[in-house]
PDB file of N, CA, C and O in Angstrom:
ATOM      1  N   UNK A   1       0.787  -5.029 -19.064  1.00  0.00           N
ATOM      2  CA  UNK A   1       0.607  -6.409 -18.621  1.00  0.00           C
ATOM      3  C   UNK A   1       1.598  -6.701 -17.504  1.00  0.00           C
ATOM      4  O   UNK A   1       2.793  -6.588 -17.779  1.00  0.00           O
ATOM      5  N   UNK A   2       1.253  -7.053 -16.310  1.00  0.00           N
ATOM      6  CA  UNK A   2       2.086  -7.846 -15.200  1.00  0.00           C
ATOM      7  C   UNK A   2       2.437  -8.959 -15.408  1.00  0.00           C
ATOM      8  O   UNK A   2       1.706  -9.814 -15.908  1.00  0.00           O
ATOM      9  N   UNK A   3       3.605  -9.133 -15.061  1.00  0.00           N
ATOM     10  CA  UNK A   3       4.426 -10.707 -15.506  1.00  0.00           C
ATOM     11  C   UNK A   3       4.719 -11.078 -13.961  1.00  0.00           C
ATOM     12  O   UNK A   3       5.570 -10.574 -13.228  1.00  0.00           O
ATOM     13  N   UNK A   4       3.547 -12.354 -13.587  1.00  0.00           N
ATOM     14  CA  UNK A   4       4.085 -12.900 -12.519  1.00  0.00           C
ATOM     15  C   UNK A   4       4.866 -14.118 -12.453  1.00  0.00           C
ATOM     16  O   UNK A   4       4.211 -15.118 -12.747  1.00  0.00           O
ATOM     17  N   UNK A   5       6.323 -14.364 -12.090  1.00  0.00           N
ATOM     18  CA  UNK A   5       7.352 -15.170 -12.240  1.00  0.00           C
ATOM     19  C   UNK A   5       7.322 -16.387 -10.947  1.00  0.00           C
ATOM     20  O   UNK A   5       7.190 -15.975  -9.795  1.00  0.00           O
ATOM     21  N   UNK A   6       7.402 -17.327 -11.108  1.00  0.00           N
ATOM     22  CA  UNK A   6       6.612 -18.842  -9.711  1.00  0.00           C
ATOM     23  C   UNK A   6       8.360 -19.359 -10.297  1.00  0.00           C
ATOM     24  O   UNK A   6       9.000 -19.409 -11.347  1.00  0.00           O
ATOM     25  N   UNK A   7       8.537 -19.670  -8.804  1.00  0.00           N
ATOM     26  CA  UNK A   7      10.049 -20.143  -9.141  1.00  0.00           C
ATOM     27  C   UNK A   7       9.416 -21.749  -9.058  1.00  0.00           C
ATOM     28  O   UNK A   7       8.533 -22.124  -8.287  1.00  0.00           O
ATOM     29  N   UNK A   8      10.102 -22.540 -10.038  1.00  0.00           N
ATOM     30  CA  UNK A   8       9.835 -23.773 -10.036  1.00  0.00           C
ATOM     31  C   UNK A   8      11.075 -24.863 -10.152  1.00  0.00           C
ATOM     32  O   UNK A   8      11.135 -25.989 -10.645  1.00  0.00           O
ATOM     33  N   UNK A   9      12.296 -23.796  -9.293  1.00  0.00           N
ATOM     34  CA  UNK A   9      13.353 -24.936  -9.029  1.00  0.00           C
ATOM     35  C   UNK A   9      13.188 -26.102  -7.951  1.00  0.00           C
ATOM     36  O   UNK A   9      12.091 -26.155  -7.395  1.00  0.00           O
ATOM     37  N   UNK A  10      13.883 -26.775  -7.696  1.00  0.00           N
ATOM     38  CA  UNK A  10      13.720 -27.677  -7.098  1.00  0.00           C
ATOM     39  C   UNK A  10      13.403 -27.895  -5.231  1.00  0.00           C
ATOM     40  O   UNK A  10      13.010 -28.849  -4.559  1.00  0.00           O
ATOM     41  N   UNK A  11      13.706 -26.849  -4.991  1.00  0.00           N
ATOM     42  CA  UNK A  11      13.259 -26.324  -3.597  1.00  0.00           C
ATOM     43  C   UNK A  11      12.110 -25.753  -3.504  1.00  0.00           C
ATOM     44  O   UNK A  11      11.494 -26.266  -2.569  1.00  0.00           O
ATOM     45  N   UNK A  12      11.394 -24.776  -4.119  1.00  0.00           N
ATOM     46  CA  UNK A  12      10.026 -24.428  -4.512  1.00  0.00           C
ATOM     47  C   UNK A  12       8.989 -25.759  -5.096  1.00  0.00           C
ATOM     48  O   UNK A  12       7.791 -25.869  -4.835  1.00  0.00           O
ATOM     49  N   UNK A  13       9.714 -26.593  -5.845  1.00  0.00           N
ATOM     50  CA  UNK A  13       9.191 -27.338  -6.984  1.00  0.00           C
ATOM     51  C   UNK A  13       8.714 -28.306  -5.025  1.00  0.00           C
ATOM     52  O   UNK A  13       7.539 -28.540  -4.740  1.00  0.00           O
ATOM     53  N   UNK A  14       9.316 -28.494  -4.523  1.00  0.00           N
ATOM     54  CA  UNK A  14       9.041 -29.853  -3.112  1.00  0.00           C
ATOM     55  C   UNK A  14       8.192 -28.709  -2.246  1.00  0.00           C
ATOM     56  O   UNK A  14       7.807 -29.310  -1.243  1.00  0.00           O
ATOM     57  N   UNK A  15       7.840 -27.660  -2.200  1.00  0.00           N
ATOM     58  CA  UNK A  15       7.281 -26.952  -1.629  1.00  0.00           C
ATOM     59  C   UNK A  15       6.130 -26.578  -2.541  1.00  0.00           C
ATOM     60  O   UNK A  15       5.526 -25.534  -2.297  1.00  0.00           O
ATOM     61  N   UNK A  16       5.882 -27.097  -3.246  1.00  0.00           N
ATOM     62  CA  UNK A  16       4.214 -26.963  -4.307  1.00  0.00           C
ATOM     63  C   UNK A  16       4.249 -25.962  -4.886  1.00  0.00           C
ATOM     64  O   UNK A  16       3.298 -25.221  -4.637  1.00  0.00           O
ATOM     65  N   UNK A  17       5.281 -25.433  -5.897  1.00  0.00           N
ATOM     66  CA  UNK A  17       5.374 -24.308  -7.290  1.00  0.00           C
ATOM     67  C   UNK A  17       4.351 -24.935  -8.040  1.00  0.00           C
ATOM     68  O   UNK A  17       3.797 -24.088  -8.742  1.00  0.00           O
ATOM     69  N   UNK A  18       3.837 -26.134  -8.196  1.00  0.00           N
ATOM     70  CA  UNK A  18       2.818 -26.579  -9.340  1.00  0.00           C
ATOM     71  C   UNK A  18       1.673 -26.054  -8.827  1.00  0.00           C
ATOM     72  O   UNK A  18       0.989 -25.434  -9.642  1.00  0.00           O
ATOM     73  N   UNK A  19       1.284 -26.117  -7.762  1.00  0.00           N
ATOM     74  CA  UNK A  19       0.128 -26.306  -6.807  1.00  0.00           C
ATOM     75  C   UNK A  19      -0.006 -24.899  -7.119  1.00  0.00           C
ATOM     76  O   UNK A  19      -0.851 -24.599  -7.962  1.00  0.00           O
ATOM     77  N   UNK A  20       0.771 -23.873  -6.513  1.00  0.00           N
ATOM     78  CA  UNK A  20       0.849 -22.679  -6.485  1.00  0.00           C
ATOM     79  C   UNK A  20       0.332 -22.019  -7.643  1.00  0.00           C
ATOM     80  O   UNK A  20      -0.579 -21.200  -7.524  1.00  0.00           O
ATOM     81  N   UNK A  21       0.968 -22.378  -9.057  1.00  0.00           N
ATOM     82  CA  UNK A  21       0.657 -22.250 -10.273  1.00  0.00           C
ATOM     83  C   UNK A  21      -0.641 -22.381 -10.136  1.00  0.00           C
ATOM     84  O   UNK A  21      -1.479 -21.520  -9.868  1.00  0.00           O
ATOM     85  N   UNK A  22      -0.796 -23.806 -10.387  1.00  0.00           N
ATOM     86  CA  UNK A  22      -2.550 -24.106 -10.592  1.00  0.00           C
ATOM     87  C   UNK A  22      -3.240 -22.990 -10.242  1.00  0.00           C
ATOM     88  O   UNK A  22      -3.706 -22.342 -11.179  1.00  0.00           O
ATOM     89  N   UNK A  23      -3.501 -22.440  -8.700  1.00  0.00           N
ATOM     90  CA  UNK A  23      -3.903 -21.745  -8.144  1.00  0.00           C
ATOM     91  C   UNK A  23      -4.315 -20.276  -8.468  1.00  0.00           C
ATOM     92  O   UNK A  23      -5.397 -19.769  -8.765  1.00  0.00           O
ATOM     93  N   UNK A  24      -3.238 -19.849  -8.324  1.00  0.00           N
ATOM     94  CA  UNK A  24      -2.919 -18.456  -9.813  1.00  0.00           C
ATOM     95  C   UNK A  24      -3.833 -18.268 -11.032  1.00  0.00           C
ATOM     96  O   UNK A  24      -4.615 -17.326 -11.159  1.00  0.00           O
ATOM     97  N   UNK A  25      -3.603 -19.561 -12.179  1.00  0.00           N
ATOM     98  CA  UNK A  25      -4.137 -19.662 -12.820  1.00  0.00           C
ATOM     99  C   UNK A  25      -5.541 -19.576 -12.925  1.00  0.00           C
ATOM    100  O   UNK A  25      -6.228 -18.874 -13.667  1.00  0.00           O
ATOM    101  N   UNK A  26      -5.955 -20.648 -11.807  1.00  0.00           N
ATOM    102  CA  UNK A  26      -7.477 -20.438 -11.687  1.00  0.00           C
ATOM    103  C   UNK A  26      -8.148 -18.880 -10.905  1.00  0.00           C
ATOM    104  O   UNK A  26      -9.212 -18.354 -11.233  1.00  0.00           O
ATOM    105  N   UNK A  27      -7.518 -18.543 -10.187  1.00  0.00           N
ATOM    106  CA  UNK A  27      -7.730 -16.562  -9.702  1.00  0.00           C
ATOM    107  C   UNK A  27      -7.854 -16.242 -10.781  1.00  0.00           C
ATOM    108  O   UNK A  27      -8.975 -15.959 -11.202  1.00  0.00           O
ATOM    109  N   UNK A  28      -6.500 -16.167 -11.756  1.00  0.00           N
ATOM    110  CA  UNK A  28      -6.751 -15.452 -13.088  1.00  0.00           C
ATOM    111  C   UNK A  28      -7.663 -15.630 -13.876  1.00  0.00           C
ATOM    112  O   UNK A  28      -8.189 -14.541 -14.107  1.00  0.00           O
ATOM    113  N   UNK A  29      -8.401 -16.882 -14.722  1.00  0.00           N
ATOM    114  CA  UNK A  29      -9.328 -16.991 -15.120  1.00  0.00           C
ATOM    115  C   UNK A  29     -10.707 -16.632 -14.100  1.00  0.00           C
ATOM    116  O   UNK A  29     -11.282 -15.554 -14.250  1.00  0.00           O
ATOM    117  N   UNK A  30     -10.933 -17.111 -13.600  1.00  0.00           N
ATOM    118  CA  UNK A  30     -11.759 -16.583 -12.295  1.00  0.00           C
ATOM    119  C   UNK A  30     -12.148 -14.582 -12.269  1.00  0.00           C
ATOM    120  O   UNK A  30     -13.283 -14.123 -12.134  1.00  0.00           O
ATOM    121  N   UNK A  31     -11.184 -13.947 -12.395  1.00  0.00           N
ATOM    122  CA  UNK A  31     -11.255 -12.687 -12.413  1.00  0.00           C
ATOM    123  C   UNK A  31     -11.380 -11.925 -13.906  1.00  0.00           C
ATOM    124  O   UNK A  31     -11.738 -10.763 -14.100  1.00  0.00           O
ATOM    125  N   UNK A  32     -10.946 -13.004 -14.981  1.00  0.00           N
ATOM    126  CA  UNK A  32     -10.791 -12.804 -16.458  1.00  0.00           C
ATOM    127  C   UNK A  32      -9.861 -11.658 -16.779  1.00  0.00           C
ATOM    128  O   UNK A  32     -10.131 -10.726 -17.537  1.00  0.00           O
ATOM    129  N   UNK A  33      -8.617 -11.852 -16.044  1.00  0.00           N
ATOM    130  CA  UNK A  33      -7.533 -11.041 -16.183  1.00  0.00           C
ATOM    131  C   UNK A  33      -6.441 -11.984 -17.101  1.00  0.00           C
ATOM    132  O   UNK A  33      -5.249 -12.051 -16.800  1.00  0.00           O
ATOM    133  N   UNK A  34      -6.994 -12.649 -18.185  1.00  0.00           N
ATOM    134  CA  UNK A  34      -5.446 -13.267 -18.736  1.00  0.00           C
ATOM    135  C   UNK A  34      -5.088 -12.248 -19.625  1.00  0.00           C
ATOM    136  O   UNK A  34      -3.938 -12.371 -20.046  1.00  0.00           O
ATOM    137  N   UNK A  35      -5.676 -11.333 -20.023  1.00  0.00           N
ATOM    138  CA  UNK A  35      -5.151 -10.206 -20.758  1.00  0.00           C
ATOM    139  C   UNK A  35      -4.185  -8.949 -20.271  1.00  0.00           C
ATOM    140  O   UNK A  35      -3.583  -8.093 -20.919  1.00  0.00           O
ATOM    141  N   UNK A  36      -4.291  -9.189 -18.943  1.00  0.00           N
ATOM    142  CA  UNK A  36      -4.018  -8.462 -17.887  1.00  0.00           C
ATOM    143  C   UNK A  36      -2.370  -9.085 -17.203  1.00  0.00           C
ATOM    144  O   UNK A  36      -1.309  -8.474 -17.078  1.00  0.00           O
ATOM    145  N   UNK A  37      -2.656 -10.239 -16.930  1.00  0.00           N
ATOM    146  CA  UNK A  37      -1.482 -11.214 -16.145  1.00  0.00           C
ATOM    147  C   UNK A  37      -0.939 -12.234 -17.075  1.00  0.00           C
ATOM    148  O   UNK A  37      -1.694 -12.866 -17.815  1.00  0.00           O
ATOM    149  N   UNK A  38       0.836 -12.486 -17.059  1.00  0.00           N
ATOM    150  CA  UNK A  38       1.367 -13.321 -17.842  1.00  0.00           C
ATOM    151  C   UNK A  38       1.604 -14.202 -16.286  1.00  0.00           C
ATOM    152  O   UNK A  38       1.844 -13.673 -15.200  1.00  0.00           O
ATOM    153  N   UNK A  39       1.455 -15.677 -16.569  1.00  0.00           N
ATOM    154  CA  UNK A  39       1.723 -16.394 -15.533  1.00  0.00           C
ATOM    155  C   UNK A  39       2.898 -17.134 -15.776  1.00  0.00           C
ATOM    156  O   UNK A  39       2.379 -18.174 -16.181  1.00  0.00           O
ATOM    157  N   UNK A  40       4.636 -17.427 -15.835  1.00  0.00           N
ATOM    158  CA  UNK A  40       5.360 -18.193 -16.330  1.00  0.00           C
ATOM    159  C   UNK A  40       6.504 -17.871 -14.951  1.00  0.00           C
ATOM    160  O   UNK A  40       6.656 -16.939 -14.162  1.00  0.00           O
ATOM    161  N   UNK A  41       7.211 -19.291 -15.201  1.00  0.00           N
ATOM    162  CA  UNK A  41       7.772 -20.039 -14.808  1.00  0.00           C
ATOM    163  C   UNK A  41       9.009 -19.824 -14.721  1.00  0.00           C
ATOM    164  O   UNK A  41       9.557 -19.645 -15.809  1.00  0.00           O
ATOM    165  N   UNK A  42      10.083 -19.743 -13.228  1.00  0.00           N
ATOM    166  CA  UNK A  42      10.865 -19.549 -13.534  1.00  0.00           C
ATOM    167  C   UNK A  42      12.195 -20.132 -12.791  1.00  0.00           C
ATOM    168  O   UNK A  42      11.672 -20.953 -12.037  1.00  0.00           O
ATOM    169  N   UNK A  43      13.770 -20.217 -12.516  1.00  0.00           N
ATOM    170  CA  UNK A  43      14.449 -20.651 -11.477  1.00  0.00           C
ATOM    171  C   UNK A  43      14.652 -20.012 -10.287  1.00  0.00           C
ATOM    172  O   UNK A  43      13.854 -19.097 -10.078  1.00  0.00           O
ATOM    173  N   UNK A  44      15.711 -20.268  -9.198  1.00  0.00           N
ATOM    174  CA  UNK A  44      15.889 -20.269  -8.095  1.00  0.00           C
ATOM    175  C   UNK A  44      16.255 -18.667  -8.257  1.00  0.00           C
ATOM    176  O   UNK A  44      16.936 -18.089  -9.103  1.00  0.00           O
ATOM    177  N   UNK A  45      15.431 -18.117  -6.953  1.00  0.00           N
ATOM    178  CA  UNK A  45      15.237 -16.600  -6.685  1.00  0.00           C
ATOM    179  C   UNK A  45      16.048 -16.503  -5.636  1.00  0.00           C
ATOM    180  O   UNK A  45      16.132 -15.376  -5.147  1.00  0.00           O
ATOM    181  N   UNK A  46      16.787 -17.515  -5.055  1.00  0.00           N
ATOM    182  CA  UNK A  46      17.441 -17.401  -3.647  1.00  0.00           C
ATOM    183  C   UNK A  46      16.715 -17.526  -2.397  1.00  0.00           C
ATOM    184  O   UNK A  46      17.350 -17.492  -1.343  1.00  0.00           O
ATOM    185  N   UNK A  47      15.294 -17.686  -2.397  1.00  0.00           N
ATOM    186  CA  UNK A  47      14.492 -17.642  -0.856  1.00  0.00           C
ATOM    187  C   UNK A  47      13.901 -18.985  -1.130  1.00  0.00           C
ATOM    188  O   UNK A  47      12.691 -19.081  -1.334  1.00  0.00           O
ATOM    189  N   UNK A  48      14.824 -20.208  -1.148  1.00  0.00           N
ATOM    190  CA  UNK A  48      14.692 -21.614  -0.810  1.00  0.00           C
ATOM    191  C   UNK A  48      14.094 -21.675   0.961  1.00  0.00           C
ATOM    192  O   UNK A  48      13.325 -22.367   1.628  1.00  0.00           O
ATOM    193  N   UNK A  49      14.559 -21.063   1.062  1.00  0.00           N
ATOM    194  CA  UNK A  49      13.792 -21.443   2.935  1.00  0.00           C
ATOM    195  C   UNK A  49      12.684 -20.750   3.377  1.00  0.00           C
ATOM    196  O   UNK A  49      12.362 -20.804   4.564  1.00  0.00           O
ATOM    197  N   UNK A  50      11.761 -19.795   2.182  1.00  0.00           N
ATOM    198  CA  UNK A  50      10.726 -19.049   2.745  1.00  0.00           C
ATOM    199  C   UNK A  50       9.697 -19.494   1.864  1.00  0.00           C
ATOM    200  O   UNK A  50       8.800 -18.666   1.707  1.00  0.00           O
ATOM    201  N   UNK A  51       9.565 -20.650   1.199  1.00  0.00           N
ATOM    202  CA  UNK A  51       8.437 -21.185   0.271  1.00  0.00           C
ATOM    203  C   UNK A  51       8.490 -21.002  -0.859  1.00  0.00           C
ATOM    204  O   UNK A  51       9.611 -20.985  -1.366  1.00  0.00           O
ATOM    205  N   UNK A  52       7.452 -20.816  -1.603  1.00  0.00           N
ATOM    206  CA  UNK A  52       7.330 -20.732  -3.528  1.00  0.00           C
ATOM    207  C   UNK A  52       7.447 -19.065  -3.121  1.00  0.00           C
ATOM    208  O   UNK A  52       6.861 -18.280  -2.376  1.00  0.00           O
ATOM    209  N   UNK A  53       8.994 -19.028  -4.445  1.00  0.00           N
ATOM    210  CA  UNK A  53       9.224 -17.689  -4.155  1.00  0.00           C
ATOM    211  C   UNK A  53       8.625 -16.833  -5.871  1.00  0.00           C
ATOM    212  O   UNK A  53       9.139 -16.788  -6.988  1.00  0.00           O
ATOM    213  N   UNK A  54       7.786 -16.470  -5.496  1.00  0.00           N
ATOM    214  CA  UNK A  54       7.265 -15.727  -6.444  1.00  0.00           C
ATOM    215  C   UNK A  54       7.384 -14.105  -6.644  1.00  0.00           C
ATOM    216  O   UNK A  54       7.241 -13.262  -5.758  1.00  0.00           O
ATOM    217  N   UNK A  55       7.656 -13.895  -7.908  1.00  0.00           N
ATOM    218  CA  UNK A  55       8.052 -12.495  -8.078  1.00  0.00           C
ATOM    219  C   UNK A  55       7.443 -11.816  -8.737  1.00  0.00           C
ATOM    220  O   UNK A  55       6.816 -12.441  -9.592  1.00  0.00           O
ATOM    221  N   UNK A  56       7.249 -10.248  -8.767  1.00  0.00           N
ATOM    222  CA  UNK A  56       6.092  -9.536  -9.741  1.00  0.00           C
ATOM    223  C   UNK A  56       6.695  -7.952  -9.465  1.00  0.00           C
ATOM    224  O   UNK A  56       6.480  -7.487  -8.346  1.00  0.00           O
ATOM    225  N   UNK A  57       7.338  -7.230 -10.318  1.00  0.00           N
ATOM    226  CA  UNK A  57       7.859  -6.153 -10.561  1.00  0.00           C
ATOM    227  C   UNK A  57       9.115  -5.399  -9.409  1.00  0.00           C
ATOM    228  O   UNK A  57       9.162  -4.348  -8.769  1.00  0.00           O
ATOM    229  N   UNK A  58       9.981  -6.530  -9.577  1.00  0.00           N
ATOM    230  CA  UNK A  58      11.295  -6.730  -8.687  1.00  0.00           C
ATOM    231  C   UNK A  58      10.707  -7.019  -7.342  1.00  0.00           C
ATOM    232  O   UNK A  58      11.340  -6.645  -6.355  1.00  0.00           O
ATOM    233  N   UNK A  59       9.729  -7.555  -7.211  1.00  0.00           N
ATOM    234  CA  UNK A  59       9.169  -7.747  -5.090  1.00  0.00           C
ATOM    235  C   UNK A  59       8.942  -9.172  -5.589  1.00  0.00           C
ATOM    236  O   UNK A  59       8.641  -9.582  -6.710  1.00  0.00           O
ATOM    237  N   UNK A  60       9.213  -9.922  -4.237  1.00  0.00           N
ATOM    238  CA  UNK A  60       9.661 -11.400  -4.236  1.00  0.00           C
ATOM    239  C   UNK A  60       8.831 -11.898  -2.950  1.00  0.00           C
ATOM    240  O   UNK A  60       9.158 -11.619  -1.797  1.00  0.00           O
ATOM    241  N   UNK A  61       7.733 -12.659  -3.298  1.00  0.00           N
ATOM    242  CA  UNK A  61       7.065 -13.098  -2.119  1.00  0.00           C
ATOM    243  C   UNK A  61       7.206 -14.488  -2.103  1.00  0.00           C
ATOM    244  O   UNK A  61       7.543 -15.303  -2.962  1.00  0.00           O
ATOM    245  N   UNK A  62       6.813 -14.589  -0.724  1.00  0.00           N
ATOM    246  CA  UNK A  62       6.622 -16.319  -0.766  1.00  0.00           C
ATOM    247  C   UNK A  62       5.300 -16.755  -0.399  1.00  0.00           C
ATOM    248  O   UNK A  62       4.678 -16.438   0.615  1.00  0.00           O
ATOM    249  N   UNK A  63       4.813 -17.782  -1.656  1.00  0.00           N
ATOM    250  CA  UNK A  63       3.412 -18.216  -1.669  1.00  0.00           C
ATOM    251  C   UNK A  63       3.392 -19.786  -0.949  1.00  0.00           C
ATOM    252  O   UNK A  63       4.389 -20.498  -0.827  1.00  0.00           O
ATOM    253  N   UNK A  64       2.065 -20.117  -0.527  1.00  0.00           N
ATOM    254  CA  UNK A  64       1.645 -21.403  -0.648  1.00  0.00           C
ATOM    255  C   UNK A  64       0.494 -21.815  -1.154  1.00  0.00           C
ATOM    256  O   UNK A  64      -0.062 -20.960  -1.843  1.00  0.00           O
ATOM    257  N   UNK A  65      -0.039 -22.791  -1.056  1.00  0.00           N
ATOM    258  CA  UNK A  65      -1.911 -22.765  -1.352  1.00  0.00           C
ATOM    259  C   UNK A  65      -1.927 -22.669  -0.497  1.00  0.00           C
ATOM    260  O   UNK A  65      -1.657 -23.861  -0.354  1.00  0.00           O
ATOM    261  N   UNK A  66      -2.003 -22.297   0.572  1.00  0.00           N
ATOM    262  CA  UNK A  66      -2.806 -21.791   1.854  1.00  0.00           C
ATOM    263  C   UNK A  66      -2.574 -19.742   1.451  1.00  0.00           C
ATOM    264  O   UNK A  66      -3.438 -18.873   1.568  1.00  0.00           O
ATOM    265  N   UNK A  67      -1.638 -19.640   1.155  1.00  0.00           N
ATOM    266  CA  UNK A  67      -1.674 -18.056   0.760  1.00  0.00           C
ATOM    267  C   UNK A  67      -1.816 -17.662  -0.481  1.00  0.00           C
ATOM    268  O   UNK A  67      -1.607 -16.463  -0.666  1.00  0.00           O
ATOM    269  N   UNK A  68      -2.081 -18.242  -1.312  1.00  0.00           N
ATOM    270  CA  UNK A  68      -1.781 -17.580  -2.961  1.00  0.00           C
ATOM    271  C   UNK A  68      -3.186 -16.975  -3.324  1.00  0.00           C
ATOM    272  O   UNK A  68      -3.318 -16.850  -4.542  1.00  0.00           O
ATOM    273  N   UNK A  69      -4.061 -16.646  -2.726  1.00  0.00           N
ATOM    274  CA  UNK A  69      -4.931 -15.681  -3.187  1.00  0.00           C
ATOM    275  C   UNK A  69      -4.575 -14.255  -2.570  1.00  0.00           C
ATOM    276  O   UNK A  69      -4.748 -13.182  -3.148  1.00  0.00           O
ATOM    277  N   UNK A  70      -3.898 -14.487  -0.928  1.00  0.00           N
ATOM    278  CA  UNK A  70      -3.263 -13.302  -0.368  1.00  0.00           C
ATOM    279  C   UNK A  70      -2.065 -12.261  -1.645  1.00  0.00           C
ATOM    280  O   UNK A  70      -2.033 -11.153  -2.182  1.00  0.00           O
ATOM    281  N   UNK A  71      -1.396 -13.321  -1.595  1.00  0.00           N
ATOM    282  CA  UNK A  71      -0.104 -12.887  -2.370  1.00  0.00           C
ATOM    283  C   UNK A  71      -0.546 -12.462  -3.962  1.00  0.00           C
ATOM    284  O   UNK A  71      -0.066 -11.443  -4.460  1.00  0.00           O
ATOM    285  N   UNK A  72      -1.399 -13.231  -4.642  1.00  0.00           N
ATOM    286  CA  UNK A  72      -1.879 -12.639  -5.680  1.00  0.00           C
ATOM    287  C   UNK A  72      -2.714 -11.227  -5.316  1.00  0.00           C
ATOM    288  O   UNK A  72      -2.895 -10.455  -6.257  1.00  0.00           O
ATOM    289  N   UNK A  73      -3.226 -10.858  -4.003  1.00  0.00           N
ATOM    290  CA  UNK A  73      -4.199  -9.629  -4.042  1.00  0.00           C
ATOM    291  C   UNK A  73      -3.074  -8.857  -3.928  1.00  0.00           C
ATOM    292  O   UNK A  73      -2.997  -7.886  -4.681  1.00  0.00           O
ATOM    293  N   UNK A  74      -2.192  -9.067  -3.164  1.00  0.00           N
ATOM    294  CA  UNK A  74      -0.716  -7.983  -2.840  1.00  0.00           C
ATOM    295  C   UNK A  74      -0.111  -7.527  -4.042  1.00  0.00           C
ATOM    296  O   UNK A  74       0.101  -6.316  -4.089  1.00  0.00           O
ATOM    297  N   UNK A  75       0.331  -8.451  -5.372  1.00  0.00           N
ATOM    298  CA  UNK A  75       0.851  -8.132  -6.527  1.00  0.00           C
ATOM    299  C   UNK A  75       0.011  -6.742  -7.377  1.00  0.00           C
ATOM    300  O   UNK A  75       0.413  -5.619  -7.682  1.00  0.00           O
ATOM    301  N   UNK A  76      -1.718  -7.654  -7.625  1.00  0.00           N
ATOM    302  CA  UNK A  76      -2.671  -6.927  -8.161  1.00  0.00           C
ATOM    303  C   UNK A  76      -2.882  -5.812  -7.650  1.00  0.00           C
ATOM    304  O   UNK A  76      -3.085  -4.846  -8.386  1.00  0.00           O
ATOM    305  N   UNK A  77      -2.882  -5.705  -6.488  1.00  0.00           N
ATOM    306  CA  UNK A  77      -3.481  -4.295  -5.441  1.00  0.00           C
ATOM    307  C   UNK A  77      -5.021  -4.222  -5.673  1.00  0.00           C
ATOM    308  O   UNK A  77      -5.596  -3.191  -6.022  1.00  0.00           O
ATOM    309  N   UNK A  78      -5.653  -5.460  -5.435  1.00  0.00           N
ATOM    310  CA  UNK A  78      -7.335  -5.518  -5.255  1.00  0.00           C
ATOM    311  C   UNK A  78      -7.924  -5.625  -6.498  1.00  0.00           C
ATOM    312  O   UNK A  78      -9.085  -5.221  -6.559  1.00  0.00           O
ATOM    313  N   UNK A  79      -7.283  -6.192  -7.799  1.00  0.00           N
ATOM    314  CA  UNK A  79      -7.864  -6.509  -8.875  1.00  0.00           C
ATOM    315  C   UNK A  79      -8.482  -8.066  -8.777  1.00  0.00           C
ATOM    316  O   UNK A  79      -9.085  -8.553  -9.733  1.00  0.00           O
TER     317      UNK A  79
END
């Protein structure tokens, strides 16, 4: 199981970590990978100035809703 980590401190949190979430969530159901993907929540990753910093097996991206289906295909590798 992949554990994808959505930083939802307060610099992410004004940059749409909820939004981001949502988003995720619905890919995941959408693809019927919740057996597959843990989606949870987490603090400050240090990349406050590069967006919702999201993490998935020590690699640290930065999402938005304009990218979070990108960044989710990058984690998955085309799942």
């Amino acid at each position: 199981m992949k554990t994808i980590r959505v930083c939802v401190g307060s610099a992410c949190h004004v940059n749409g970590s909820y939004k981001v979430v949502k988003a995720m969530n619905q890919i995941i159901d959408q693809r019927g990978l919740g057996d597959e993907v843990e989606l949870v929540g987490s603090f400050c990753m240090g990349k406050c100035t590069e967006g919702v910093a999201v993490e998935c097996d020590e690699i640290i991206y930065a999402a938005s809703v304009e990218n979070v289906e990108e960044v989710f295909e990058k984690i998955m590798g085309g799942k």
